[in-house]
C-alpha positions in Angstrom: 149.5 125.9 131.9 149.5 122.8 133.6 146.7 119.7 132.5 145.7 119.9 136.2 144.8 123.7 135.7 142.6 122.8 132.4 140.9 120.0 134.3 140.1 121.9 137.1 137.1 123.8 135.9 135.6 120.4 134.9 136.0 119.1 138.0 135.1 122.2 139.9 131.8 121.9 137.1 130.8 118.2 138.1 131.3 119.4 142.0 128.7 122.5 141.3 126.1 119.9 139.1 126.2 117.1 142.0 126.2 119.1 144.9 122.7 119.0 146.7 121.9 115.9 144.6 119.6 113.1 145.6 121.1 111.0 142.6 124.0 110.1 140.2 123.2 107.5 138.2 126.3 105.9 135.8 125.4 104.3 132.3 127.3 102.6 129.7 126.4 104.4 126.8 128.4 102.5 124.2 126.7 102.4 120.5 123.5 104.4 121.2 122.7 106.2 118.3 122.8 109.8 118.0 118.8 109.6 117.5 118.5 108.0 120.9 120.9 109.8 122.7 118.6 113.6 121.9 115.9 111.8 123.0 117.6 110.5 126.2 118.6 114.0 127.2 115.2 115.3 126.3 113.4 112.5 128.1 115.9 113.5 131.2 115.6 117.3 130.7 111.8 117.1 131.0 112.3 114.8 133.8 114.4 117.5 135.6 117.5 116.0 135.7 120.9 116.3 133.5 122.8 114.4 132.0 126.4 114.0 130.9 129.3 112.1 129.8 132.9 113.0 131.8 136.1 111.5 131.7 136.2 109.0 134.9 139.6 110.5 136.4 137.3 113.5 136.2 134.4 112.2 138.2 136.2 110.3 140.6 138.4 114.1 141.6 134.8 116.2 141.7 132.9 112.7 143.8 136.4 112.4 146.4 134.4 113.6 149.7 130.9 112.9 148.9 128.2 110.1 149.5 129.1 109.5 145.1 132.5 108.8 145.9 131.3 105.5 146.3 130.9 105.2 142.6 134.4 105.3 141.7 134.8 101.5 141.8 132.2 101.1 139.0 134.1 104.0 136.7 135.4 102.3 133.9 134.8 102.1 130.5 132.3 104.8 128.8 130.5 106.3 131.5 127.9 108.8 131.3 125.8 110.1 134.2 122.6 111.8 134.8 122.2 113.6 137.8 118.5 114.2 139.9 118.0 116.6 142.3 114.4 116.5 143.3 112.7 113.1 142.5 115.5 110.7 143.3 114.1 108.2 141.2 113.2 110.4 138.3 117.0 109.7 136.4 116.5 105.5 136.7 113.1 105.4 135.8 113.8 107.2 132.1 117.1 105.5 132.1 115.3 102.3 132.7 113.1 102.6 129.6 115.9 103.7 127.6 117.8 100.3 129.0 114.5 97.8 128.0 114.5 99.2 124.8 118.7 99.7 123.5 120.7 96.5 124.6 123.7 98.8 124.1 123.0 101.2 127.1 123.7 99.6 130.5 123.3 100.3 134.3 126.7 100.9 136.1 125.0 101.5 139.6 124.3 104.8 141.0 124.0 106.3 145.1 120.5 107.3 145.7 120.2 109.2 148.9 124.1 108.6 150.0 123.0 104.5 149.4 124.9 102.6 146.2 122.9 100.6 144.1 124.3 97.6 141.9 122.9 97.2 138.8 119.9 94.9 139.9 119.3 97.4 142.7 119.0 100.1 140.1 116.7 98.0 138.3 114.4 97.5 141.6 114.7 101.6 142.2 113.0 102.1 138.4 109.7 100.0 139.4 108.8 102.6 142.1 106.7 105.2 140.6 107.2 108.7 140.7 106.5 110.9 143.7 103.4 112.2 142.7 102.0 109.0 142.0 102.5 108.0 145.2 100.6 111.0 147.5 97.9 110.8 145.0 97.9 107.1 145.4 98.0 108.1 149.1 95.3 110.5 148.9 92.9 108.1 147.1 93.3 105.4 149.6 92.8 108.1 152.7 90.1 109.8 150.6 88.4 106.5 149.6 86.6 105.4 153.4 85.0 108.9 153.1 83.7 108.5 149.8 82.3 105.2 150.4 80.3 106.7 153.7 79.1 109.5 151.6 77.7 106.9 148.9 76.3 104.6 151.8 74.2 107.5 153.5 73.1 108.7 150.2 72.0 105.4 149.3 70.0 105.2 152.1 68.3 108.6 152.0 67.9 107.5 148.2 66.0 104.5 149.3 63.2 105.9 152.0 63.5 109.4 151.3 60.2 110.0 153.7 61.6 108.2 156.9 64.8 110.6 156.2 62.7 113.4 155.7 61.0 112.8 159.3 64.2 111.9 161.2 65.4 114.8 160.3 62.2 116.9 161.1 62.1 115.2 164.7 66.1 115.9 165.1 65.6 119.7 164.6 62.4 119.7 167.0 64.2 117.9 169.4 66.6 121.2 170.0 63.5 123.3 170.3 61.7 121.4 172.9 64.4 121.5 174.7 64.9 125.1 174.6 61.0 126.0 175.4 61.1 125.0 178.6 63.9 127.0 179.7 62.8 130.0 178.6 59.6 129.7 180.8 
């Protein structure tokens, strides 16, 4: 059996795991301990995303006719990857605390959405917060105008409850008076 036929199932592998991705992310994992490395993938896992390390030749035959092709310059050295399919930013952001806390793990770069990222771009990607964040960070700003009106108009019905009571009282008269005479 030739070594192409053993590395093609790898290859074929990597194809299957980054097909329909949003992200590939590409570390240098040299020295992390084996401690930090289970909580990595845990941290990832959790996150929804996967992580792995493949030989480079490897990647670069599974990324040849994708938007991650454009990885294959930075694929040297130690190279692990982790992979997000749904929240695109999901892999940099637990990366990214894995990075401030071990100087030995390092950004690569990584395509987000068919764009590459250099390192410092990567490090700008793991400040935005996480898509749920955002729509209910979305929904609080839409939902806060309402709530203020609501507390205004309590406030004042609060203050002369009488004057509301009979502005009310005359605004569901006003409907019948209007109706009487039509009926005679």
């Amino acid at each position: 059996m030739a070594k192409v036929e053993l590395k093609q199932p790898i290859i074929d592998e990597i194809k299957a795991k980054v097909d329909g991705a949003a992200t590939v992310v590409c570390v240098d994992y040299r020295g992390i301990s084996v401690a930090d490395d289970t909580a990595l993938r845990k941290n990832l896992r959790e996150a929804g995303c996967e992580y792995k390390v493949y030989k480079n030749t490897l990647l670069k035959r599974a990324f040849e006719g994708t938007d991650f092709e454009k990885l294959n310059d930075i694929l040297e050295g130690p190279t692990a990857i982790a992979i997000g399919k749904e929240d695109a930013t999901a892999p940099i952001r637990v990366l990214n605390d894995v990075v401030k806390k071990n100087d030995k793990v390092d950004f690569k770069g990584a395509v987000v959405e068919g764009e590459l990222y250099d390192v410092a771009g990567v490090q700008a990607l793991a400040s935005i917060p996480s898509r749920e964040v955002l729509i209910s960070k979305l929904l609080g700003s839409l939902q806060s105008p309402i709530t203020n009106l609501a507390r205004v108009l309590k406030q004042i019905a609060e203050k002369n409850p009488e004057e509301a009571t009979a502005e009310a009282a005359t605004e569901e008269a006003a409907p019948a008076a209007e109706e009487a005479p039509a009926e005679a």
